[in-house]
C-alpha positions, 0 to 999 in steps of 0.5 A: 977586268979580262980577269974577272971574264975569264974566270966566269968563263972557267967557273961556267965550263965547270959548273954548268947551269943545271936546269931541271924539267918542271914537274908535271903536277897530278891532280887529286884523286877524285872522291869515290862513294865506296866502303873501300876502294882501290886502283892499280896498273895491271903491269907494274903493280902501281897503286894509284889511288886507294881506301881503307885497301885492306878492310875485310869486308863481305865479297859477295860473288867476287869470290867467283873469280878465285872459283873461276881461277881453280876452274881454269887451273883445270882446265890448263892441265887438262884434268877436266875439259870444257866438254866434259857433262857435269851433273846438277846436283840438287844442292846446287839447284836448291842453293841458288833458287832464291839468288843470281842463277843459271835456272840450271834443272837437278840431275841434268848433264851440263857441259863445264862449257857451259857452267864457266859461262853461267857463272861468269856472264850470269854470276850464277851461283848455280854454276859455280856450285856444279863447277865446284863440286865437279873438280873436288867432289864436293863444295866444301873440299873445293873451299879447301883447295880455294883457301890453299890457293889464296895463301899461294897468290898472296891473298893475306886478307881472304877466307873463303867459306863457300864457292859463291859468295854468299853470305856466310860467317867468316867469308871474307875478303879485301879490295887489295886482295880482290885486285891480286886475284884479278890480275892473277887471272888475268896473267895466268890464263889470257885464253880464257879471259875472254869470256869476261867480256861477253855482254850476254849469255842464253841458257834453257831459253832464257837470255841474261845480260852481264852485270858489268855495266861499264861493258856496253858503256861509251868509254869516258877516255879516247881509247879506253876498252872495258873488257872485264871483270865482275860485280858482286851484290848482297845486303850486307856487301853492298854492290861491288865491282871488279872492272879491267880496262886497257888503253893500248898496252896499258892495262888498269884494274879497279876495285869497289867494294860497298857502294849504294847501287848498280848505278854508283858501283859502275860510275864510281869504277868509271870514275876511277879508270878515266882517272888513271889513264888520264894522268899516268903512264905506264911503260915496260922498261926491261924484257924478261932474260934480257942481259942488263950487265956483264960481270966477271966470274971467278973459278968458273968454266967461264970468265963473263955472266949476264945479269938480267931480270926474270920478269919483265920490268914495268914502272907506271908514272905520272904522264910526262915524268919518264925523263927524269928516270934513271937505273942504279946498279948495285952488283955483288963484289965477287961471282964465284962459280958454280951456280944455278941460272937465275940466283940474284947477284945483284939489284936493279933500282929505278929512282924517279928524282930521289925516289925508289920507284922500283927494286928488283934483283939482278939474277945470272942468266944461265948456269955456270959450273966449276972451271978446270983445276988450274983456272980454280988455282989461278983465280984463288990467287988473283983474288988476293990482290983483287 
């Protein structure tokens, strides 16, 4: 039967057995007592859990944040600074008299340092009237300009009608959107994010506390730091919550929207935070720019291109389930010069198993101009037969 064992041993080398890591299984998400709910890793975008997303339903002062977005656009490109005064209009005093408020006083000059900390530690509405018409000349212009930026940020399911958030027909907005925003924020202007996670702010002598409860709460996951963001309340919108929280370099946004009280709005955001650091990861697989690929160039002053990424690349995945990742290139058949740096000449896909986890365009990492006559000749040539 020497045979028979040498033919098992052929077969073995041949097919070798193949083994397969056991999948590590994610429990199901945990009921969340809200209207519509949502959480997403900051990083790659990952939606781990959600809940009627994309109901338009009332923001209350979640609005502020697209108010405080503008505010900062401002501030970046130094059209108003935080030393600026601001003068209270009575609009903005009366408005606020019987809602969240900085007790900001009619015709006084407040610094915009000043009104950016009202209105995101108090939510005073007061500040974010000031604020908005400080920058536009009047609120309903500065609406316009909160609209326009929605569009560009790709908030597909928002309408604003006020800078504040109070009730007001056709205001509305979603957790998906309101979850966009916050990581835009979050994103585009880190200098100013800070602000979101002071515990409390004192104007004309009177000190306020931030809603954001989770901030001074003991932090359910080893590690886990709250540092944002916002609540929202009005009758008809229930009590909301935006929160943010980081576990080292991974970074979570939660959404609720129309939950019963202070109380529920902060546990079900807890509840949601523990459960994505728990059970998910989140890792950068790809730098921005970094050369992923060479490729030949044809006709051009040069005959090599590297093909990257133009944003870094982050995939969030169960924890323990980064092995079995793997990277497909599909890369155009022919490069030919000229082109502008950053024109895609390809795609990136990462499959965990046999799911597309994530696709992005491969881009050339620079410019390439026509090559000389005779290498233009010459390539025209070769790619006959190529």
């Amino acid at each position: 039967m020497k045979w028979l064992s040498s033919l098992l041993l052929c077969f073995a080398l041949l097919y070798p057995l193949r083994t397969f890591a056991t999948p590590i299984l994610v429990p199901t998400p945990p009921p969340v007592a809200a209207r519509a709910y949502l959480l997403s890793d900051f990083h790659s975008g990952k939606v781990l859990m959600e809940k009627n997303a994309d109901e338009r339903v009332e923001p209350a002062s979640l609005t502020k944040l697209m108010t405080a977005y503008l505010v900062f656009q401002r501030l970046r490109t130094g059209k108003i600074k935080l030393t600026d005064t601001v003068r209270i209009s009575k609009k903005a005093w009366r408005r606020s008299r019987r809602s969240s408020r900085m007790y900001l006083k009619a015709d006084t000059l407040v610094p915009v340092e000043l009104l950016v900390k009202g209105m995101i530690i108090q939510s005073g509405n007061d500040a974010s009237i000031a604020l908005a018409e400080f920058i536009a000349g009047s609120e309903d212009g500065f609406v316009s300009l909160m609209n326009e930026q929605a569009q560009r940020l790709g908030l597909t399911n928002t309408y604003y009608r006020n800078s504040t958030g109070l009730p007001d027909e056709g205001h509305y907005s979603t957790a998906r959107d309101s979850a966009r925003i916050a990581q835009a924020l979050i994103r585009d202007f880190p200098e100013y994010y800070r602000w979101y996670s002071e515990r409390e702010f004192t104007y004309n002598a009177i000190t306020q506390f931030n809603r954001n409860r989770l901030l001074r709460h003991k932090p359910t996951v080893a590690g886990m730091k709250v540092d944002g963001m916002k609540t929202g309340h009005t009758e008809a919108a229930g009590y909301c919550l935006v929160a943010s929280a980081l576990v080292g370099q991974m970074r979570l946004i939660s959404v609720v929207m129309g939950t019963k009280s202070k109380k529920a709005r902060t546990r079900m955001s807890e509840k949601m935070l523990d459960y994505g650091f728990r059970f998910f990861e989140t890792y950068r697989l790809y730098k921005a720019h970094e050369p992923i690929d060479t490729e030949r160039v044809w006709q051009g002053n040069t005959s090599q291109l590297q093909l990257g990424l133009s944003e870094p690349l982050y995939i969030t995945v169960p924890n323990g389930q980064s092995k079995p990742l793997n990277a497909i290139l599909r890369i155009d058949k022919y490069i030919t010069a000229p082109f502008k740096a950053f024109k895609p000449y390809g795609t990136l896909e990462i499959r965990l198993g046999n799911q597309v986890i994530s696709s992005r365009p491969l881009v050339a990492l620079s410019s390439v101009d026509k090559g000389p006559l005779w290498k233009r000749l010459r390539d025209s040539f070769l790619l006959l037969f190529y």
